[in-house]
C-alpha positions in Angstrom: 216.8 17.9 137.9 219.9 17.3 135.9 222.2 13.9 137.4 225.7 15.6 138.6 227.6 14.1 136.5 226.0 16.1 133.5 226.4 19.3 135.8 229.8 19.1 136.2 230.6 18.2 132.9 228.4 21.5 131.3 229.8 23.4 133.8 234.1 23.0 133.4 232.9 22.6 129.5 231.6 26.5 129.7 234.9 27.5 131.7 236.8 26.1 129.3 235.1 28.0 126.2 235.1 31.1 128.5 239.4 30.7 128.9 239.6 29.7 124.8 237.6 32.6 124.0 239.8 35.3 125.8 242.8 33.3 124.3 241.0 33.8 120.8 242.6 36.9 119.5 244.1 35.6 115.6 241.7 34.9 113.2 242.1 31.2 113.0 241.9 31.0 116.8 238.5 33.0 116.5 237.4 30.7 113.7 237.8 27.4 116.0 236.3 29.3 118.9 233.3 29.6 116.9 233.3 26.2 115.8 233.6 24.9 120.0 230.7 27.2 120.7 228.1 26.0 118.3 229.3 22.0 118.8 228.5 22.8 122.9 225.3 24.1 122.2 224.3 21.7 119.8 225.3 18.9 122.1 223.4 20.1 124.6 220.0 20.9 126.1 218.4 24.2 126.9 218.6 23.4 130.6 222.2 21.9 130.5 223.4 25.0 128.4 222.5 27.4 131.8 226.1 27.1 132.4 227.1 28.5 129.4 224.5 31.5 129.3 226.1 32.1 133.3 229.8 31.9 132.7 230.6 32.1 129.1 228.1 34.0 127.1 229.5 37.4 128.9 232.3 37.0 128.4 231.6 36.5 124.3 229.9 39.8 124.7 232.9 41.3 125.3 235.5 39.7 123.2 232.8 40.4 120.1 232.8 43.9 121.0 235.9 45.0 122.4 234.8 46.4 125.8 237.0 45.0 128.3 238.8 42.4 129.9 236.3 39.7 129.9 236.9 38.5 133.6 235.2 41.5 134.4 231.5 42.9 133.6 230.8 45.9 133.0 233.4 47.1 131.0 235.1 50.6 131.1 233.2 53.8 131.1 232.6 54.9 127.9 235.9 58.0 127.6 237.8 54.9 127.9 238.9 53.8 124.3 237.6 49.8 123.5 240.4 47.8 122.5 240.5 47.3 119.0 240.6 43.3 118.9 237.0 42.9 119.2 235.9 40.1 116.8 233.5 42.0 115.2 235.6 44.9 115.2 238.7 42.4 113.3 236.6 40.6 111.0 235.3 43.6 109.5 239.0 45.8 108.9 240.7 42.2 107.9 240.2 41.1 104.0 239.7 37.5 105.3 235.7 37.0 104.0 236.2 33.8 105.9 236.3 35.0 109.5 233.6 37.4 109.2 231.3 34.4 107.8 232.1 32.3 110.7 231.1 34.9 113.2 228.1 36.1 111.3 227.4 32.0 111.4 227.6 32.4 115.7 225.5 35.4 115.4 222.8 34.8 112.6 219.3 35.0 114.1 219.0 31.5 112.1 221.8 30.3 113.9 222.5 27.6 117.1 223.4 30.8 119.5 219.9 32.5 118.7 218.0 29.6 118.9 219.7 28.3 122.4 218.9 31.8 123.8 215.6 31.4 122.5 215.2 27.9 124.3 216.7 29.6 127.7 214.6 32.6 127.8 211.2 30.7 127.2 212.1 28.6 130.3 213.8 31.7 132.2 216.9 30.2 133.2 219.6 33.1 133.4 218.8 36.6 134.3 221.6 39.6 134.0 221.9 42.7 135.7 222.3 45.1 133.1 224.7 47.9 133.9 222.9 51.3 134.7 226.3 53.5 133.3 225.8 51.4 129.5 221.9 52.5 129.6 221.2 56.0 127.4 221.5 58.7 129.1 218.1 59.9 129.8 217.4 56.8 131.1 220.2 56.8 133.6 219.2 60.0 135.1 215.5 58.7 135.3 216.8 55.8 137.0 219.3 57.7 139.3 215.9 59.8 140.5 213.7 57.7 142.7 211.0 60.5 141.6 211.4 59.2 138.0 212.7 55.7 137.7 208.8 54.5 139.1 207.0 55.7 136.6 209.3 54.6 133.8 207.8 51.7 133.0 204.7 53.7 132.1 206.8 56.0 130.0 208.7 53.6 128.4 206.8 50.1 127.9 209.2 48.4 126.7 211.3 48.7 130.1 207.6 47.2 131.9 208.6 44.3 134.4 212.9 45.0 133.9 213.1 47.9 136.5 213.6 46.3 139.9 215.1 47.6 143.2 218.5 46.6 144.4 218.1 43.7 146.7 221.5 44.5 148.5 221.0 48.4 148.1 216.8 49.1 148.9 217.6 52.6 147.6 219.2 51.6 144.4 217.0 50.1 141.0 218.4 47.6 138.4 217.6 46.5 134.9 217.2 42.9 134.8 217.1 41.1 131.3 216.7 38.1 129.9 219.8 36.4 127.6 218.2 37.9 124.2 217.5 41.4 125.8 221.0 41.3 127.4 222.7 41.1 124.5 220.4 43.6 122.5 221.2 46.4 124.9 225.5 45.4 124.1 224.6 45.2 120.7 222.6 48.6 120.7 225.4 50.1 122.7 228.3 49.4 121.1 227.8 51.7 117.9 227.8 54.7 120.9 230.6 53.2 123.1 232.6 53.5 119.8 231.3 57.0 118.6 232.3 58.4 121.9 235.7 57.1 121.7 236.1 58.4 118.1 235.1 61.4 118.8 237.3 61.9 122.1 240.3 60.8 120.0 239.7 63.6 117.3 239.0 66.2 119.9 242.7 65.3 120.9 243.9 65.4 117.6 242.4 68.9 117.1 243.9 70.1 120.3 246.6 69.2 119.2 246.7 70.9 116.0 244.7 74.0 117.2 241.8 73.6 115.2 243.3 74.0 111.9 240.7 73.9 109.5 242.4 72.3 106.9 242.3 69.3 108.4 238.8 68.3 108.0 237.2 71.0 105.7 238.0 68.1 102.8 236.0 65.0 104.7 232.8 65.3 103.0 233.0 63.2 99.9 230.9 65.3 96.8 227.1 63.9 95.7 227.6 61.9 93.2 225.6 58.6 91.0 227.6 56.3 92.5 227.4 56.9 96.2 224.8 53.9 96.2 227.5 51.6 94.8 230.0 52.9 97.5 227.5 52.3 100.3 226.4 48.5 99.3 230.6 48.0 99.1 230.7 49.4 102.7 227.9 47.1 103.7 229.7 44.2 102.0 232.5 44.1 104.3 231.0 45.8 107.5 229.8 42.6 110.1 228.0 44.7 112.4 225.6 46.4 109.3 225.3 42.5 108.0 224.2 41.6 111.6 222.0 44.7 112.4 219.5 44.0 108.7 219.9 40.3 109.7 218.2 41.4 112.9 216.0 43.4 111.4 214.8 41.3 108.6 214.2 38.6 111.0 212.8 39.7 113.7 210.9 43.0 113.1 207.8 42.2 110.3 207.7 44.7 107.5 205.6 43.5 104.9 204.1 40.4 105.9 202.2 39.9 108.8 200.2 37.5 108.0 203.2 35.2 108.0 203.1 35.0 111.9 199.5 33.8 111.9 198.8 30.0 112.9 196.6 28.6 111.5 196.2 31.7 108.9 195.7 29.0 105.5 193.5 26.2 107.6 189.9 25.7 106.8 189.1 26.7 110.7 188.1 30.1 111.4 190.7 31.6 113.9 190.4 35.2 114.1 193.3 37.0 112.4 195.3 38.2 115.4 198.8 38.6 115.7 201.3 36.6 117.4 201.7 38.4 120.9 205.9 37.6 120.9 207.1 38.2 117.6 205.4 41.6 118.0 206.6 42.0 121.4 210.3 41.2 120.1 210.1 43.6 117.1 208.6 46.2 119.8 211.4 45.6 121.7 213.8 46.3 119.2 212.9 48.9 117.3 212.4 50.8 120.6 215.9 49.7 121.9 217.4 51.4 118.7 215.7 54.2 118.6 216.8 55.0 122.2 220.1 53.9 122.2 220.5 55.8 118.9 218.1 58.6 118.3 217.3 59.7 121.7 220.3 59.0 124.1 221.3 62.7 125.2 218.3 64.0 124.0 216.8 66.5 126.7 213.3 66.2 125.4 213.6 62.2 125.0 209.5 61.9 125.4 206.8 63.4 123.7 205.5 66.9 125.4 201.9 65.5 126.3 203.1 62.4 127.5 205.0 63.8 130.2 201.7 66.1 130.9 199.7 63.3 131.1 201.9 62.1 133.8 202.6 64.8 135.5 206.6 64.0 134.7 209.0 67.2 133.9 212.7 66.8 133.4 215.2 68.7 134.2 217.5 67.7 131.5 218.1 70.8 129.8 220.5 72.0 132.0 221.7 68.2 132.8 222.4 67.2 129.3 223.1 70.7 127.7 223.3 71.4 124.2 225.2 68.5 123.1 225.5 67.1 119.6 224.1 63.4 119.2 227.2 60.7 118.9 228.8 61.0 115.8 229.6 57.4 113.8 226.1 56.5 113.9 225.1 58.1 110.8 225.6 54.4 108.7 223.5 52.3 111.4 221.0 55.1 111.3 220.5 55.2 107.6 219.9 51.6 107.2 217.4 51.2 110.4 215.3 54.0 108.7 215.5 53.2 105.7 214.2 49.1 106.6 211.4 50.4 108.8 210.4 52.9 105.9 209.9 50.0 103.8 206.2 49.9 105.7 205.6 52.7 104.0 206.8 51.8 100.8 204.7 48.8 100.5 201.5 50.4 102.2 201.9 52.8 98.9 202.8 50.2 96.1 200.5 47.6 97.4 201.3 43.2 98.2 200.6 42.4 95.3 203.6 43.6 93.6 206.2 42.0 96.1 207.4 38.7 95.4 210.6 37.5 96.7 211.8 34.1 97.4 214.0 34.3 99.9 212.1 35.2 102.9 208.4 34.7 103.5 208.2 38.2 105.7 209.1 39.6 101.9 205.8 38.7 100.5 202.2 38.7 101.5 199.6 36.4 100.1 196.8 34.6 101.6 192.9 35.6 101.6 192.9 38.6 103.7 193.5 42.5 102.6 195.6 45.6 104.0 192.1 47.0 105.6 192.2 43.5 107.7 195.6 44.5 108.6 195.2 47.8 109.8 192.3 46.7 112.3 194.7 44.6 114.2 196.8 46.7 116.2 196.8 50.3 116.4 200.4 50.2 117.3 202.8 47.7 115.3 199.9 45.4 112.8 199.2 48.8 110.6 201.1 48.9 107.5 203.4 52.0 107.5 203.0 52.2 111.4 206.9 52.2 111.8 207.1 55.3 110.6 205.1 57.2 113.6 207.6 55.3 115.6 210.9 57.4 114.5 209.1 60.4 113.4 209.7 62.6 116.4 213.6 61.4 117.9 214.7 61.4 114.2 214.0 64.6 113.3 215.2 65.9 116.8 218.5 63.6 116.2 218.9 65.6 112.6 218.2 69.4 113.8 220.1 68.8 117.3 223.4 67.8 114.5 222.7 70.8 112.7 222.0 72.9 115.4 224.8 71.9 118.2 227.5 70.6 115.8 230.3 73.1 116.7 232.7 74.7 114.2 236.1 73.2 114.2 234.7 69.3 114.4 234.6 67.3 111.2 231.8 67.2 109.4 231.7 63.4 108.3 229.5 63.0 110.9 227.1 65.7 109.5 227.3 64.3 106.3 226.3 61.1 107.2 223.3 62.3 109.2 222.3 64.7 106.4 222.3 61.5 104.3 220.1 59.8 106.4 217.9 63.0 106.5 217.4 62.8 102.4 216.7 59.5 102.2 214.0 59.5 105.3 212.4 62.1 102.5 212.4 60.2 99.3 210.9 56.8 100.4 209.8 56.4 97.2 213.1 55.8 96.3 213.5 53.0 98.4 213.3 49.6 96.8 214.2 46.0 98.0 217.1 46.3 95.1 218.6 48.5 98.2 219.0 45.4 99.9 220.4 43.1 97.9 224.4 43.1 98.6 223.2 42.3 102.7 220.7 40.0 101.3 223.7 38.4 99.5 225.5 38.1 102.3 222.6 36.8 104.9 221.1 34.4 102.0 225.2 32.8 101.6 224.8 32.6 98.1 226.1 34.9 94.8 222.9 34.9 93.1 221.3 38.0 91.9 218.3 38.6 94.8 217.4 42.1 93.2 214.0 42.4 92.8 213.7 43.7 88.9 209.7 44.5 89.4 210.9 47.1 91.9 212.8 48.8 89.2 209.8 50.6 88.2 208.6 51.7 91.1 211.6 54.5 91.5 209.4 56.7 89.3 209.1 59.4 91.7 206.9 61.3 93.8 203.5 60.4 93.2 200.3 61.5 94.7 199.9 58.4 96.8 202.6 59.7 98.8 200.8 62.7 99.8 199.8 61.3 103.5 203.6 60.3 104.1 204.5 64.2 103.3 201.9 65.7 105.5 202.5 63.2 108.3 206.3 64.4 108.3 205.9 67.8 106.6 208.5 69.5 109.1 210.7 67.2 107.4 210.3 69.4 104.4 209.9 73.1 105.3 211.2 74.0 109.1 213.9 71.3 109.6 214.8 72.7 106.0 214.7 76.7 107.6 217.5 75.0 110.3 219.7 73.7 107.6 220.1 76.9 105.8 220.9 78.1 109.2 224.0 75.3 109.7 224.7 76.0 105.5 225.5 79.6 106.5 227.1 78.9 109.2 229.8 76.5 107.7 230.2 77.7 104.2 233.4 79.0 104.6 234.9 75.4 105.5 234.1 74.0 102.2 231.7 75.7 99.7 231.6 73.6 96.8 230.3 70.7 99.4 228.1 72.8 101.6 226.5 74.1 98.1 226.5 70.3 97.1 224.2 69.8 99.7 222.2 72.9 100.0 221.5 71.4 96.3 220.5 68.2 97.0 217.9 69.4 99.1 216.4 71.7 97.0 216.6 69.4 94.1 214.1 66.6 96.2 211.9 69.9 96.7 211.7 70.7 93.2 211.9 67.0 92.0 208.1 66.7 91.6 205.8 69.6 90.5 203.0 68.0 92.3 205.5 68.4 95.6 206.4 71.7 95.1 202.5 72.2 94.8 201.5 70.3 98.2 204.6 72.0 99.9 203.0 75.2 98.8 199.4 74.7 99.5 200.0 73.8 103.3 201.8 76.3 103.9 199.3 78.8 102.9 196.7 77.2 104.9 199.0 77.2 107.8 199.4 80.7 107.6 195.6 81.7 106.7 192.4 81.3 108.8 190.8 78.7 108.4 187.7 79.6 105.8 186.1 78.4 102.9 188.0 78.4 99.8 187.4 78.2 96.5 190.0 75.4 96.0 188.6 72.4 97.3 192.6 71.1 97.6 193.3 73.7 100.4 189.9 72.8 102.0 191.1 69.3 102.9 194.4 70.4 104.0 192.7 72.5 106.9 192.6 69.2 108.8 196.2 68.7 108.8 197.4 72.7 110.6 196.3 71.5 113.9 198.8 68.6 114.0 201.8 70.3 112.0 201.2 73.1 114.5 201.0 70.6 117.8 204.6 68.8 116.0 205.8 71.9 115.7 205.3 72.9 119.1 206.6 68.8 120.6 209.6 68.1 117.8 211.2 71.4 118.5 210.2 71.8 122.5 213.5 73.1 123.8 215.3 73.0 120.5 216.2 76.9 118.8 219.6 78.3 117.6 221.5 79.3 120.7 221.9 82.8 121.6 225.7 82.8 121.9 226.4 80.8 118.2 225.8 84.0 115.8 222.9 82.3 114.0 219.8 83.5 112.4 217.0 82.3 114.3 218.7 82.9 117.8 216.6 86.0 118.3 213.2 84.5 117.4 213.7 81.0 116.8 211.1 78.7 114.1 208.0 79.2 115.8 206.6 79.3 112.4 206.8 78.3 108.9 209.1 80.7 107.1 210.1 78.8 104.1 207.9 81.0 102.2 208.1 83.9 104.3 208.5 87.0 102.4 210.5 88.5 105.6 213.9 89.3 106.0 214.2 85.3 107.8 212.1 83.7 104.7 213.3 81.0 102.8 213.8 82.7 99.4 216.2 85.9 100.8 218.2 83.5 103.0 218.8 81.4 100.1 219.7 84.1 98.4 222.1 85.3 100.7 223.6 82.3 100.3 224.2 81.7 96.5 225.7 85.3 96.7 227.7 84.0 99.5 228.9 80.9 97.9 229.6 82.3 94.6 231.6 84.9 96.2 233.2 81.6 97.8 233.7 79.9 95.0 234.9 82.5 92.8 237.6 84.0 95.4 239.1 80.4 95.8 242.4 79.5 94.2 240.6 77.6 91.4 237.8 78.0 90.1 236.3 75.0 88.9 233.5 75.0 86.2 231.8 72.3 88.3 231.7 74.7 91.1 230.2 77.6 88.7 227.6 74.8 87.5 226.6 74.1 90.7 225.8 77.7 91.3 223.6 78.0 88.3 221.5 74.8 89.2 220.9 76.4 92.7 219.9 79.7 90.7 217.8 77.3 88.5 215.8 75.6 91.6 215.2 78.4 93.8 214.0 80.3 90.9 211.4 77.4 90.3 210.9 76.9 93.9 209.5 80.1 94.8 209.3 81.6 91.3 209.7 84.9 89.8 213.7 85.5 89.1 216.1 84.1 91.5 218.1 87.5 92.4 215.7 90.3 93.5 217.1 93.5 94.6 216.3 92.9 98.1 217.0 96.9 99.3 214.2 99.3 99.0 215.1 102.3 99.9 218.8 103.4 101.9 217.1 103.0 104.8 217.0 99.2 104.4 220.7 99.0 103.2 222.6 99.3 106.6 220.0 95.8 107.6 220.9 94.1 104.9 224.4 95.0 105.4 224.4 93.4 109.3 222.6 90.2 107.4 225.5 89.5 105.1 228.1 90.3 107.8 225.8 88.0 110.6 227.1 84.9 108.6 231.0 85.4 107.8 232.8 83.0 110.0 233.8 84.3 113.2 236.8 82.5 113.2 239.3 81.7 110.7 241.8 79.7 112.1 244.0 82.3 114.6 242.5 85.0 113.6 239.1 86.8 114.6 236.7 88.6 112.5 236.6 92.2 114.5 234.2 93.9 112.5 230.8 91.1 112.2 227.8 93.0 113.6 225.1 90.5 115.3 221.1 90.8 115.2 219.5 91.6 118.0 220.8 91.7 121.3 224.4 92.8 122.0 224.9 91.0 124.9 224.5 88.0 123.4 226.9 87.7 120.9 229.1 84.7 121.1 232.1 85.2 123.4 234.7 86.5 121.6 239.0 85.9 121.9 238.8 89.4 123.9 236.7 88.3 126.7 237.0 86.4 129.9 234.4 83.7 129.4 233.1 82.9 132.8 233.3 87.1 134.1 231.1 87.5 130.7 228.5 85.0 131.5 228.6 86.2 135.2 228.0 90.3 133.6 225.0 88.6 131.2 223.1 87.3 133.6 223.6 90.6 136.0 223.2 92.8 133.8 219.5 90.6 132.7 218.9 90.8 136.0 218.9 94.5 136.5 217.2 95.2 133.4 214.0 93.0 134.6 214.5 94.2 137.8 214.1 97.7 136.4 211.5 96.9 133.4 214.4 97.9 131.3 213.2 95.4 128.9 209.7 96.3 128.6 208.4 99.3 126.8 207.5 102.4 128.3 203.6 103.0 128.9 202.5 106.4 128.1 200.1 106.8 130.9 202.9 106.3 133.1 204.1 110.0 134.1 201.7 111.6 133.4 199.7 111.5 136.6 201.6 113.8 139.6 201.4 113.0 142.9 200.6 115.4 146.0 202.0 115.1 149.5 199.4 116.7 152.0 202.0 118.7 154.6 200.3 119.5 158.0 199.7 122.8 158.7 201.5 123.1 162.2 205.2 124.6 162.1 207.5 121.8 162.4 210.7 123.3 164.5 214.0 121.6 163.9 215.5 121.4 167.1 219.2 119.9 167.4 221.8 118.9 164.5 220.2 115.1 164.3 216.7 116.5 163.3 218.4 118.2 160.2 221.0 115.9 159.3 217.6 113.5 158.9 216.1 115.9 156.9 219.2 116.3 154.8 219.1 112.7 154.4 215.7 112.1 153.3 216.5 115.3 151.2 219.6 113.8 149.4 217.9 110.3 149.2 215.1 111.9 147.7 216.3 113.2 144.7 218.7 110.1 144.1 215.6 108.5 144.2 213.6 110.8 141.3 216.9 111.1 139.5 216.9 107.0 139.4 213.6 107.1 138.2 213.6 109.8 135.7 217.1 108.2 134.6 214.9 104.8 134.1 212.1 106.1 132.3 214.4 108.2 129.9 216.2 104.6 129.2 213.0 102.8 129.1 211.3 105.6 126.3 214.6 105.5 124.2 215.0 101.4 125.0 218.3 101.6 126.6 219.4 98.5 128.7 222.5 98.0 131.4 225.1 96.0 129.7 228.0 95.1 131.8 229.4 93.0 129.4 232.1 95.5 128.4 233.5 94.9 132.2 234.8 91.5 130.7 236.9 92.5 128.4 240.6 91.5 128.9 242.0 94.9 128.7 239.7 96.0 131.3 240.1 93.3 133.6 244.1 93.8 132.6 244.0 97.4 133.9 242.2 96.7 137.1 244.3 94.0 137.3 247.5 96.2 137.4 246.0 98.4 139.0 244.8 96.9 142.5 248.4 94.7 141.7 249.9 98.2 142.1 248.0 99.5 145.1 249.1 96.3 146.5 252.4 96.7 145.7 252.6 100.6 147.1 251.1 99.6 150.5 253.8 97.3 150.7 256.1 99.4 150.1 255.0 102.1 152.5 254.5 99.4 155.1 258.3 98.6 154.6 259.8 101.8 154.9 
């Protein structure tokens, strides 16, 4: 127990730094601040710093981040702007390299802060109460269900032993942390907090401006060499991405797991096991990440057979919607994936041929190989394991951008996340040289870190990265089907771009000819039955169609072009493989359709540039090697088939240009459910869809007729006694049953002859504006003439 004197003294000492840091708002103030807190925490031990962790270290949180008025946890929902004098927030739009040092010094994993809460939580001497409202959205709607919020812990390990119920309010649960996790959830959530208040700001900007399109059809920067250059500068002088890979580097193992073996050089024989916390902590944060920033909104935030297994279905289709994921996350995003794809990297090049001095979790040596590794833990200790670990909410986080960005928002966003989608399918591009600006900047010195043997190992796809391909095939061919989709569908805000990145794609495609092959041979095994062929390559791919076919089925569960958006797929959405379908929905005739569509573009702009031309002569060039055979077939047959292929060009002009609305686009499919134009009443037109849906099951308008039906007559035996109709009530009755009678056959005879000729009810014309004007005026006028007669 600590003497009082020592109590007292920790405890007005932690007030104090709790008033100076609220008071902290000019650099120098921050800069001394910093200075205070790592003196007290120096000068103090574990237990005498439980003050600090109780009064002061919240309030930190929030002057780092910018939430709220620090007297008060939590901080404002999240449509409530943060202020914009975080610390972390200042240091990184100031040009004063000194401040940001100084807090990256407070926050280093290497530093006093990490290593007191370190100290704290090993004893457990503060506990928080983590605010439900800052949690990710799935997880709040779990928690606010007392169906769902007991078995979360099963569903989500890494929340085993934090759910507890209210003590005050039995009914009510609440996440408990200790001082590390606490601040892992504020520094997971603060990305989001600030994406959301971006992203409300523009919506008010474009209200504002009524969605003019030149204001943001010019945000996506073009492809170019030096993009790499631009993003290490942007790391430079961005604190949170220098504290996110500081975090990363230190605390989740990549290469070298052998480094958190005791005893792994002594002459005893321990058993290689791994060390139960540090993979608990990288378990911890990779899965806090991936939840706060990949799943979040997500209405299918689990795996399909897990929530089978446990008998858990959620109802967050219709909770959630079809929302977009956060926008601004597409830099955090790209560098999380791209350090946990480093497993995969290295499982491919081998130990042997990293050496780096700088941190021993960069190299491997010792007397054991990768097979030892592999047998350790089927969940973190195998190499390249972090890659199952983002496979499925990364590739729903890409297609639910493409698939529920909405025309009219900008699209630096999407061009972040398409970014991160191009470089989660080149690993082999990855290198440590990636790193080396951060590692710069975590290392404190100017010296040249790059690794130059990992120069040579940007050579390519190879065949050793066959098993990363089939693993995330999707990757390559349907999430590819979807962005053609979202490349029709905003090429008329600005083509050269759009074609930029329809050609980047294609280019990784096309980049190896043994990837063009693999992509190839899967797909015809996915599409054949499974029998013995002469190519022994396609016989070992036959393993691999059960799984594409089960990801398939979990990475898209709920997830298809909306049937009110004017796309593609809305009809029948990517059930299959169609990259190298030869249908009207393949691969090769969509992208087709779309060099026509962005040469016509290109060429009816102002200017047009030879670049532009160029880059419509290397899409030419790809597809043509892609698929093969001449890039332009003459895709109608016969006249018959030109009126189709008429509706498909005219499926994918815009369907609005600023004011204005394309009148004459004909849709695919069903009628009803083509997006809601200018000329409708929205919520009378939804209202009419679903009755009119209703009538037509009701009526088995939208089945097929069955021949046999009709054909059969049926006799009504009439007894042979006279029936005498005495009294006008006995034949009105008869006249009844008479007239209801033949309503009745002309109702059915009306339904079959709809049914054979596959007519539906479609009520939809009922919401028109100028029929709901008429009827309008109409009963206003009735009204208006009763009144009048009334009067006189």
């Amino acid at each position: 127990m600590l003497p009082h004197s020592y109590a007292v003294d920790s405890l007005s000492r932690s007030q104090d730094l709790a008033s100076a840091i609220l008071a902290s708002t000019t650099p120098s103030q921050i800069s001394g601040t910093c200075a205070s807190i790592d003196f007290f925490l120096q000068s103090h031990s574990p237990d005498q710093s439980r003050h600090f962790f109780s009064i002061t270290f919240p309030v930190l949180i929030c002057k780092l981040f910018g939430f709220d008025d620090a007297s008060s946890l939590p901080p404002p929902p999240p449509s409530q702007k943060p202020p914009s004098n975080g610390w972390v927030e200042l240091a990184s739009q100031s040009s004063l390299p000194d401040l940001s040092s100084k807090i990256f010094s407070l926050l280093s994993p290497n530093g006093t802060l990490m290593n007191s809460i370190s100290a704290v939580d090993r004893h457990s001497l503060v506990k928080y109460v983590f605010p439900v409202e800052r949690l990710p959205e799935w997880v709040r709607f779990m928690l606010s269900n007392e169906k769902y919020f007991r078995v979360i812990s099963d569903l989500c390990p890494f929340f085993k032993g934090k759910v507890k119920e209210d003590a005050v309010q039995g009914s009510l649960c609440q996440i408990q942390l200790n001082v590390f996790e606490y601040y892992l959830f504020w520094f997971a959530y603060y990305p989001v907090c600030k994406g959301n208040s971006e992203n409300l700001d523009s919506n008010s900007v474009k209200r504002s401006s009524k969605f003019r399109l030149e204001n943001w059809t010019r945000s996506i920067r073009g492809f170019s060499g030096s993009s790499k250059r631009e993003m290490e500068q942007k790391f430079e002088g961005n604190l949170y991405i220098q504290l996110l890979y500081a975090y990363l580097r230190a605390f989740v193992p990549i290469f070298d797991l052998g480094a958190h073996q005791p005893y792994r050089s002594s002459i005893l024989n321990y058993s290689l096991k791994c060390d139960g916390s540090v993979i608990v902590r990288a378990e911890l944060l990779v899965n806090v990440f991936v939840h706060y920033w990949l799943v979040d909104n997500d209405f299918s935030p689990l795996p399909v057979n897990v929530c089978k297994s446990f008998g858990v279905s959620f109802p967050f289709r219709s909770m959630l919607g079809e929302i977009p994921p956060t926008s601004g996350l597409g830099e955090v995003v790209k560098l999380f994936v791209k350090y946990l794809n480093l497993s995969s990297v290295m499982s491919t090049d081998g130990f042997d041929n990293i050496e780096c001095n700088e941190s021993p979790r960069w190299r491997v040596s010792g007397g054991f190989d990768s097979a030892d590794l592999v047998s350790l833990s089927p969940s973190v200790c195998s190499v390249g394991s972090w890659n199952s670990w983002i496979q499925r909410p990364l590739y729903r986080f890409i297609l639910r951008t493409f698939l529920f960005s909405p025309v009219g928002t900008s699209m630096k966003n999407t061009s972040q996340v398409f970014s991160v989608w191009v470089s989660y399918m080149e690993p082999w591009t990855i290198s440590l040289d990636d790193f080396a600006e951060l590692d710069v900047v975590i290392n404190g010195s100017s010296k040249d870190v790059r690794n130059h043997e990992t120069e040579s190992q940007n050579s390519g796809y190879s065949p050793v990265w066959q098993a990363f391909v089939l693993s995330n095939f999707l990757y390559y061919s349907s999430l590819f089907m979807h962005f053609i989709g979202f490349a029709h569908k905003f090429l008329h805000t600005d083509p050269e771009v759009i074609a930029q990145m329809v050609l980047k794609v294609i280019s990784l495609l096309t980049s190896s000819k043994e990837l063009v092959d693999l992509i190839k041979n899967v797909d015809v095994v996915f599409h054949s039955k499974q029998a013995v062929s002469s190519k022994s390559a396609l016989n070992s791919l036959y393993r691999i169609v059960p799984s594409i076919r089960e990801q398939l089925k979990d990475w898209e569960d709920g997830l298809c072009e909306s049937d009110a958006d004017g796309s593609f797929l809305h009809e029948n959405w990517n059930k299959d493989l169609k990259l190298f379908s030869d249908g009207e929905d393949g691969g090769q005739r969509l992208l087709q359709l779309f060099i026509l569509r962005a040469e016509a573009e290109l060429q009816g702009g102002d200017i047009a540039h030879a670049h532009s031309l160029q880059i419509i002569d290397s899409l030419k060039e790809k597809v043509s090697y892609l698929f093969g055979g001449s890039t332009m077939k003459p895709i109608p047959i016969s006249p018959e088939l030109r009126q189709p292929q008429h509706t498909r060009d005219e499926l994918f002009k815009p369907r609005r240009v600023g004011n204005q609305t394309s009148a004459n686009v004909t849709y695919k499919g069903d009628w009803m459910k083509r997006p809601i134009s200018d000329v409708e009443v929205a919520w009378l037109a939804k209202l009419l869809i679903w009755l009119s849906s209703w009538l037509n099951e009701s009526l088995g308008l939208d089945r097929p007729e069955d021949n046999d039906v009709g054909s059969k007559w049926f006799y009504v035996n009439i007894p042979g006694d006279a029936v005498n109709l005495n009294g006008s009530g006995e034949i009105v009755k008869t006249l009844v049953c008479l007239i209801g009678s033949w309503l009745l056959m002309m109702g059915t005879t009306t339904t079959r002859l709809m049914r054979k000729h596959g007519l539906r009810i479609n009520l939809r014309v009922l919401a028109s504006k100028k029929v709901v004007m008429v009827l309008l005026i109409f009963v206003v006028f009735s009204a208006l003439k009763k009144a009048c007669g009334l009067f006189h």
